[in-house]
C-alpha positions as CSV (number, residue, x, y, z in Angstrom):
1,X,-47.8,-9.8,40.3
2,X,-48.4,-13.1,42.1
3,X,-46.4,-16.4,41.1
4,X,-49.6,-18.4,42.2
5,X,-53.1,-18.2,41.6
6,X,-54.2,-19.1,44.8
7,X,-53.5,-15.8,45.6
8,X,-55.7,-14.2,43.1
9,X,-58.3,-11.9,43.4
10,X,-59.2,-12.1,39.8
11,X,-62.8,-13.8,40.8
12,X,-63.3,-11.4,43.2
13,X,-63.0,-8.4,41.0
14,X,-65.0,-10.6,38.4
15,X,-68.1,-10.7,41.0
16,X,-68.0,-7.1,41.9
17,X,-67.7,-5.9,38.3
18,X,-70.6,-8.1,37.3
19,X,-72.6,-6.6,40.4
20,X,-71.9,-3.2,38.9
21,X,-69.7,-2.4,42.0
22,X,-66.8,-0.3,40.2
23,X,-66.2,1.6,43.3
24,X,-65.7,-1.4,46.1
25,X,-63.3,-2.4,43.3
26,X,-61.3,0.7,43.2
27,X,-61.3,0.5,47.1
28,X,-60.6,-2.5,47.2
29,X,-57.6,-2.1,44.9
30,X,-56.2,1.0,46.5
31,X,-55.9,-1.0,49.7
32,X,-54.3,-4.8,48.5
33,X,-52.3,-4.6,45.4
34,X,-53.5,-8.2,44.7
35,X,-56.7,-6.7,43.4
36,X,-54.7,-4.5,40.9
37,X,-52.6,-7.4,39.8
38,X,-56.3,-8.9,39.3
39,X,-57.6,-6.3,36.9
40,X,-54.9,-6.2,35.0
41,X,-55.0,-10.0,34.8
42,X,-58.3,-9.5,33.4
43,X,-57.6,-8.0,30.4
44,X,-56.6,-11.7,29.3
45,X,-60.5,-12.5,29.8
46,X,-62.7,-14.3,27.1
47,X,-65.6,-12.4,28.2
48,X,-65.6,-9.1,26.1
49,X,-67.8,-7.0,29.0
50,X,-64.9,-8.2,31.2
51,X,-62.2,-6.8,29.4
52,X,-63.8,-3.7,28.7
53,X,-64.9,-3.0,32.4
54,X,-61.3,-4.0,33.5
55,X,-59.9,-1.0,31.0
56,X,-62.4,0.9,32.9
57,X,-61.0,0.3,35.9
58,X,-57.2,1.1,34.7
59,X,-58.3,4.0,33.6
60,X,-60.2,5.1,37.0
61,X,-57.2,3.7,39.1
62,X,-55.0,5.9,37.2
63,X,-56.9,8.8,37.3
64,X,-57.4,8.4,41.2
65,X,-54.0,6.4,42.7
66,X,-51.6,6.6,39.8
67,X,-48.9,5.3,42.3
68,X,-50.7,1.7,42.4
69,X,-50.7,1.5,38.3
70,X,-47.3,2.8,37.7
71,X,-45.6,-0.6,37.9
72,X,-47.7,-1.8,34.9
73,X,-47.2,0.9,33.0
74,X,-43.6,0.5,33.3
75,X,-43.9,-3.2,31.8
76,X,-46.1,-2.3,29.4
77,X,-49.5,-1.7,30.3
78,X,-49.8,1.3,27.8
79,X,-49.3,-1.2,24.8
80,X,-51.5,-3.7,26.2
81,X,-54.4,-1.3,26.5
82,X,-53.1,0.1,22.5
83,X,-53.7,-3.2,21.3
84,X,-57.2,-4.0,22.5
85,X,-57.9,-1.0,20.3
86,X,-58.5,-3.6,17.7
87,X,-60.9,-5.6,19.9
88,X,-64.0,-6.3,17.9
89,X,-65.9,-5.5,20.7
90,X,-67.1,-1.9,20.8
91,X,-67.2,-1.5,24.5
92,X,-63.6,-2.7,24.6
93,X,-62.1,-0.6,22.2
94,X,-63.8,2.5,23.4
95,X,-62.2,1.6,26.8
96,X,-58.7,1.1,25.4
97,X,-58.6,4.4,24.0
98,X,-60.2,6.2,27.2
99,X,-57.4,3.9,29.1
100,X,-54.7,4.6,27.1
101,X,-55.3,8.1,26.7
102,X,-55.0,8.7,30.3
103,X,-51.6,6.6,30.7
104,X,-50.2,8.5,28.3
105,X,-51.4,11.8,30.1
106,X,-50.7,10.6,33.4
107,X,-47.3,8.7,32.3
108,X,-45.7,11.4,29.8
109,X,-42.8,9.1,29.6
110,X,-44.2,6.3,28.3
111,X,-44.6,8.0,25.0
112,X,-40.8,7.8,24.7
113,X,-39.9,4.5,27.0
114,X,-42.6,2.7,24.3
115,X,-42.3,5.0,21.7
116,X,-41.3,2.1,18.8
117,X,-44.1,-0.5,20.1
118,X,-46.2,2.5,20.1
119,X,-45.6,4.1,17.1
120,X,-45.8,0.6,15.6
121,X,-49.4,0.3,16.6
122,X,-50.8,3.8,16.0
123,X,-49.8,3.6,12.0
124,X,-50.8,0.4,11.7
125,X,-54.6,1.0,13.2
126,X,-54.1,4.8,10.7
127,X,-54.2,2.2,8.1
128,X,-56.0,-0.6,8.7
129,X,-58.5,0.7,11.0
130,X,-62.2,2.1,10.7
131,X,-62.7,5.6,10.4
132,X,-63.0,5.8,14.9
133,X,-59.9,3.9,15.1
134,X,-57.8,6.2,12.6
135,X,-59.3,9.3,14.2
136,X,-57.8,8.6,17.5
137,X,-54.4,7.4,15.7
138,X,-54.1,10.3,14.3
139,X,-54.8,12.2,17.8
140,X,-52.3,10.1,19.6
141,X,-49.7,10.5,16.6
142,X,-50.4,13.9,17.1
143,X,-49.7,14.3,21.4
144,X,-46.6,11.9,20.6
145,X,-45.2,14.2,18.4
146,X,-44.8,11.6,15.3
147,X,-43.5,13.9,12.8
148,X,-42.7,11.1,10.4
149,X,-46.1,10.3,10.5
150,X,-47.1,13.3,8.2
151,X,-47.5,11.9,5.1
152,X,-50.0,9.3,6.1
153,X,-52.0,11.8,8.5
154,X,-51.9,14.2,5.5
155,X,-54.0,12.0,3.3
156,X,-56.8,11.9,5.7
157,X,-57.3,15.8,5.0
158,X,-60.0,16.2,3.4
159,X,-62.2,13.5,4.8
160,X,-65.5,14.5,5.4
161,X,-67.0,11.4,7.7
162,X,-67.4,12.3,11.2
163,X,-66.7,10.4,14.0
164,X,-66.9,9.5,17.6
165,X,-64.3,9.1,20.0
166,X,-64.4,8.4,23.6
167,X,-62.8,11.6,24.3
168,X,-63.5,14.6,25.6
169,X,-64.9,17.0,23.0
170,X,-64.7,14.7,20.0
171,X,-68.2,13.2,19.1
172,X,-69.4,14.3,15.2
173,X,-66.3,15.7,14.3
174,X,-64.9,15.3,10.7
175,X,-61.9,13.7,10.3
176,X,-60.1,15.7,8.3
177,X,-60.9,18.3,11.0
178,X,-58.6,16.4,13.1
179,X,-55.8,15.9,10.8
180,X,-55.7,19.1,9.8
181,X,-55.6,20.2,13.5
182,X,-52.9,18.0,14.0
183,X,-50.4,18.8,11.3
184,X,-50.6,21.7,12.2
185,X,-49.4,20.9,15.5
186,X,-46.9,18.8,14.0
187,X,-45.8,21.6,11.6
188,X,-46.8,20.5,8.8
189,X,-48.1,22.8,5.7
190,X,-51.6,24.5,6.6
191,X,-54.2,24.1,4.1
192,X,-53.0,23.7,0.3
């Protein structure tokens, strides 16, 4: 993480991205740590397609060379991807979840080196959040083993609305399918 821009590769990254060129990115990043320090920079971007496609990229680069993204994650990359949950933008806060997902499955620390700032943000998106948002909340409240998030999760079992999550298996499910599946993995009481 570069003092100076001049040594930036943030426009670089911003060229391939917009030229579709995800995997020259993700090579490029794998050899010059400059180019990481530029996608992560890029979650600071006005442009919403940006943002989104630099989530992407976290996600990819932790997927395929977790040893280049493990220095953000231990200043708190996880929280910064959390928090653009609550982007407006769809493509963004699909991409926040995909990205902090695999942080958290990648990183199983960070669930207890952020667990406050993390906690923090998953009940307040169970509360304020639509339906999508609360879905994945709950999922994530579920993997961190919040099990003073209970009560809350509880009042979302018998919701009928279905949603969709960028996550593997959950498109069309009902909510209150996923509480229920996760107070039960919390312990809570099974069905009343």
């Amino acid at each position: 993480m570069g003092l100076f821009s001049f040594g930036s590769k943030k426009n670089k990254v911003i060229k391939m991205l917009s030229e579709g060129n995800f995997e020259e990115a993700l090579r490029s990043a794998a050899k010059d740590p400059k180019y990481v320090d530029a996608i992560v920079e890029l979650l600071n971007e006005e442009n919403p397609g940006i943002r989104g496609d630099a989530l992407l990229l976290i996600g990819e680069l932790t997927v395929r060379h977790k040893d280049l993204v493990m220095p953000y994650v231990e200043e708190g990359l996880p929280i910064t991807a959390l928090s653009l949950i609550n982007d407006p933008n769809p493509y963004v806060k699909e991409n926040a979840m995909q990205s902090f997902e695999i942080m958290l499955r990648y990183f199983p620390w960070v669930g207890e080196k952020f667990r406050n700032e993390i906690v923090s943000l998953l009940l307040e998106i169970l509360q304020t959040g639509d339906k999508n948002k609360k879905a994945f909340a709950i999922l994530m409240l579920g993997k961190l083993k919040v099990k003073e998030a209970l009560p809350l999760i509880e009042g979302f079992r018998n919701v009928s609305d279905t949603v969709i999550l960028p996550l593997e298996g959950i498109k069309w499910v009902p909510l209150g399918e996923i509480a229920e599946k996760v107070i039960k993995e919390l312990g809570g009481d099974g069905n009343d």
